[in-house]
Every structure is written in structure tokens, then in C-alpha cells.
N, C-alpha and C positions, 0 to 999 in steps of 0.2 A: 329644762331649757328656758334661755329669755329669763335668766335671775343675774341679777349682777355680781359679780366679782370683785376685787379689789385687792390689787398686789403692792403690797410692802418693798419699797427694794431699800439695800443696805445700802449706806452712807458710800462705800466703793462702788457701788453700782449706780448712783448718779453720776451720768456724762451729760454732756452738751444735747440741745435742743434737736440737731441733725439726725438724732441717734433713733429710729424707730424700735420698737417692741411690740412683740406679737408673742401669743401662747398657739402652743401644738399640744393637741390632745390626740393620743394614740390609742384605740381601743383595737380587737378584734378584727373588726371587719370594718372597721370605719375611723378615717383620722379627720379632725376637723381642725382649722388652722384660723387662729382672730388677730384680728387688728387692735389698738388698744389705745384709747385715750389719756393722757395726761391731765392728772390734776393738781397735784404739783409736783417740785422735784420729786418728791423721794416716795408717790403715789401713782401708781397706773388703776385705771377701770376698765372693763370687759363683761361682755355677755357670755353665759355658759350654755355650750352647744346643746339642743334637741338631740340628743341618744339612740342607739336602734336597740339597746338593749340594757340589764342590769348587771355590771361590771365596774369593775377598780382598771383604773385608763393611766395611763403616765402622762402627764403635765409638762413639758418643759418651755419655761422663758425662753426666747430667743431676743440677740438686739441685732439690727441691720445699719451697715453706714454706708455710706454710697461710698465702693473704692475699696471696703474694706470686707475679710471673708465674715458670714454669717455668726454671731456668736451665742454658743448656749450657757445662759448667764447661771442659771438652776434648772434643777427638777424636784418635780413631788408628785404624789398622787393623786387621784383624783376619783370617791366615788359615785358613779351613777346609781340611785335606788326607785323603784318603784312603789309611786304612793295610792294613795286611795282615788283621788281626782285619775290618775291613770287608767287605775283597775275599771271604775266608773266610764272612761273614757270609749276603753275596749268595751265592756259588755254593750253599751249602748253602741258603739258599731256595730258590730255582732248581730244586733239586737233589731235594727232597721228594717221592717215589713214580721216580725213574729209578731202575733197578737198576742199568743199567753206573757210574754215577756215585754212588752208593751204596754197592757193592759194592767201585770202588775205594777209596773213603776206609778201607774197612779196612786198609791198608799200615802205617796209622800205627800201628796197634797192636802193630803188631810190631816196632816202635821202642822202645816202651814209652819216652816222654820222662819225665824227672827229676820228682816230687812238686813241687816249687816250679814248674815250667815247664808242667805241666799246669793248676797253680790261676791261673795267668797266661792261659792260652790261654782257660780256663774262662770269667773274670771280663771279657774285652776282649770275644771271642764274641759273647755272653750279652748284653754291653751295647752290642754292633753292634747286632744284632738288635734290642734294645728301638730301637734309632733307623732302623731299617729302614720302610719304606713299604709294606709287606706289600698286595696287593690283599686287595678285602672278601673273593673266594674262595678264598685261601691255607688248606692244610689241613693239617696233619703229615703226614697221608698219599699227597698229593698229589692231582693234579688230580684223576683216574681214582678218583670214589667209590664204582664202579659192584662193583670189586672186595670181596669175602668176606672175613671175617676169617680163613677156613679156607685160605686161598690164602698159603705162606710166601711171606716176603719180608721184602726188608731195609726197616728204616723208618731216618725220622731218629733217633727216639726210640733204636735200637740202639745208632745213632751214638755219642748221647752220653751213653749208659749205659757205653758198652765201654769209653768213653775215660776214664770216674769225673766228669764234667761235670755236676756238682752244679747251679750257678745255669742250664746251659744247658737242662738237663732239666726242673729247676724254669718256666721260660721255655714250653717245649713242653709242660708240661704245659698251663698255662694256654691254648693256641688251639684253637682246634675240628681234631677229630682226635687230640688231643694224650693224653686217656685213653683213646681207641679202640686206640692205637697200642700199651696195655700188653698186651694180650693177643694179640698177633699173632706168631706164631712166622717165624724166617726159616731157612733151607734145614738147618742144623742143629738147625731144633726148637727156641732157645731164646726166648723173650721178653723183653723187658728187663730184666722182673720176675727171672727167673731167672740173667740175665745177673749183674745187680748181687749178686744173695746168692753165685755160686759167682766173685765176684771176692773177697767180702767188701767191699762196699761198702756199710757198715752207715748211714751216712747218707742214701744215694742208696736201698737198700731202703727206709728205713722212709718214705722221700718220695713212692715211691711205692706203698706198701699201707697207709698211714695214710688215711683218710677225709679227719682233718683235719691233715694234716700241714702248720707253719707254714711260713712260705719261709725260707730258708738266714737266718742270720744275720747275713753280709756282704751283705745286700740291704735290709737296715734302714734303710740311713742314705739309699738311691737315691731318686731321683724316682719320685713317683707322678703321673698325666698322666690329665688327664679331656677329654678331647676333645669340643667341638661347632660342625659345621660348617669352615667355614673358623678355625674358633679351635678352641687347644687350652691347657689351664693347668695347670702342674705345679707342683708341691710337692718340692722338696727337703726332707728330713726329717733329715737330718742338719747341715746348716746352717740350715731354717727362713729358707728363701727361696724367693721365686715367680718363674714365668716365664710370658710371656701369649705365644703365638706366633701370628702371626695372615700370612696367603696374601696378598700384595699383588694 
């Protein structure tokens, strides 16, 4: 989800300015419907829906005129695949309050991967997870609330403080657990909080000891999503297009 698209139409399928276009994507269990900007005549752009699963969806154009019946201009297909930043996505949900499974994701850091391949893991991560299906009791800190903030242990939040994971942090903070999990020391004493200043991760500190610290700025242009019921509708803010997703 949240990648751009961009539909070709045929020299006949240019009409007048009146004429709106919107794609339907038809899966299984879930159809999502977008609105779609023009970039010039014979150009439309679109955001491609967040998925509930891996499947081949039917695509079709539709154009609207006020007055006039609905028209299905094409179809095509369309498939949804599961990547690595996904997989990654799930285990670390999964994964929120296990220590063995927590404690090994620290390997990576002693890889220390490349600045550009970090803001890469960061940014895919980060927007798995916003299309994750998190249960209503999903907690940063996992299942087990029963636990003290006195009691070290590794959290997600460490995770993705150690690794300099700006938007994924950003992400965590916002779920329940998510500012509980600053003050929790793990087996070395440190907190995220602390983590991030003796990294020097001067962005990732002030995100999280700022009250009102804004969200990163490569998350501006992302969809915001208001959810009710079996519908939910999101707002693309960098293109200024909607999507209505709604549970067959």
C-alpha cells in the first residue's frame, strides 16, 4: 500500500474536465474504492490500497458525470504480494514483550547496515506495520501487562531506537504501551531514551522527550485512515486522494 500508480488512458478516453475517475479493486474479502488525480489529459495518479492479504484483485476504471450512469471505462488485474519489510513487520508484532525473540533481533546491530539501507528498512517497516491488522489488545509491551516498569527488559521500542528507526519509533510511539515503553530499562540499564542520546540520535531524542514532538517529515505526504466499523477512509495527503475500504 501508499505506492503510487499511474493510469494511461487511451486517446478515446479523454473527455472533458467534469468527468471524474476513480479505481475499484475487488479482492476476496475486501474492496477498496480511490479517487484519482489528473495530471494531464491522457494521465490519472492513484495510491494503491493497504491489502488484508496475498492475492490477484480485479482493477477496474470507472468514470462518473454528474447526470450521467456510472461508466466502466477498463479492467485489469491487479497483484498484491508479500515482501520482506512485511514478513519483518509481522514477526516483530508477534514478537512485542518475547525476550528470546527480542533479544535476538539485536545481531543486527552489530552489522551496523549502511545510512541509506537503514532509512530504507526504516520507511518500508514502518509502513508494513501501518497496514498490519494489529488486534484491539496489541501493546508495545506485549501481552503480559501484569509486568512492573522496574522489571528490565528488552522492548520493541529498544528495537527501534538501537537501530536509529525514526518513522518506526514514531509508529510505536503512537499505540498503547508505546510511551510506557520509554522509561523501561533493559538488562544493561539503558532506555530508549538513553539509547538514542549515547548514539547521538539527535532526531530520534528529541521525538521522544519532546511533549509535542511533530512526526518525522517523510510522513507528511502518507495516508491518514479514520476507521468505522467495517469501513475505513483514508486520506492521501500528498497526492489529495481518497480511498473508501470497505469488508465484503
Amino acid at each position: 500500500g501508499d505506492s503510487v500508480i499511474t493510469v494511461q488512458l487511451t486517446e478515446e478516453d479523454k473527455v472533458e474536465d467534469d468527468v471524474v475517475f476513480y479505481l475499484i479493486f475487488t479482492g476476496s474479502t475486501v474492496q477498496h474504492c480511490t479517487s484519482t488525480r489528473k495530471i494531464n489529459p491522457g494521465s490519472l495518479e492513484t495510491i494503491s490500497p493497504g491489502h488484508d492479504c496475498c492475492e490477484t484483485v480485479k482493477v477496474a476504471l470507472c468514470a462518473s458525470r454528474e447526470g450521467h450512469p456510472v461508466l466502466v471505462v477498463a479492467e485489469e488485474s491487479f497483484q498484491f504480494v508479500q515482501d520482506e519489510a512485511y514478513d519483518a513487520a509481522q514477526f516483530l508484532a508477534t514478537c512485542a514483550g518475547n525476550q528470546q525473540a527480542l533479544n535476538f533481533t539485536r545481531f543486527l546491530d552489530r552489522s551496523r547496515p549502511p545510512a541509506a539501507d537503514v532509512d530504507f528498512l526504516d520507511e518500508k517497516v514502518a509502513l508494513a506495520f501501518r497496514h498490519l491488522k494489529l488486534p484491539a489488545e496489541w501493546n508495545v509491551l506485549g501481552a503480559d501487562q501484569s509486568l512492573t516498569e522496574n522489571i528490565p527488559r528488552e522492548t520493541l521500542m529498544h528495537f527501534a531506537v538501537r537501530l536509529g528507526l525514526l518513522r518506526l519509533t514514531w509508529f510505536l510511539l503512537q499505540q498503547p504501551g508505546g510511551r510506557g515503553a520509554l522509561s523501561i530499562h533493559n538488562n544493561e540499564g539503558a532506555t530508549p531514551v538513553s539509547l538514542a542520546l549515547e548514539r547521538g540520535y539527535q532526531k530520534l531524542h528529541q521525538l521522544l522527550t519532546e511533549e509535542e514532538a511533530r512526526e518525522p517529515d517523510s510522513w507528511s505526504t502518507l495516508s491518514h485512515t479514520v476507521h468505522s466499523g467495517h469501513y475505513s477512509v483514508k486520506h492521501h495527503r500528498g497526492l489529495d486522494v481518497y480511498m473508501l475500504t470497505a469488508e465484503a
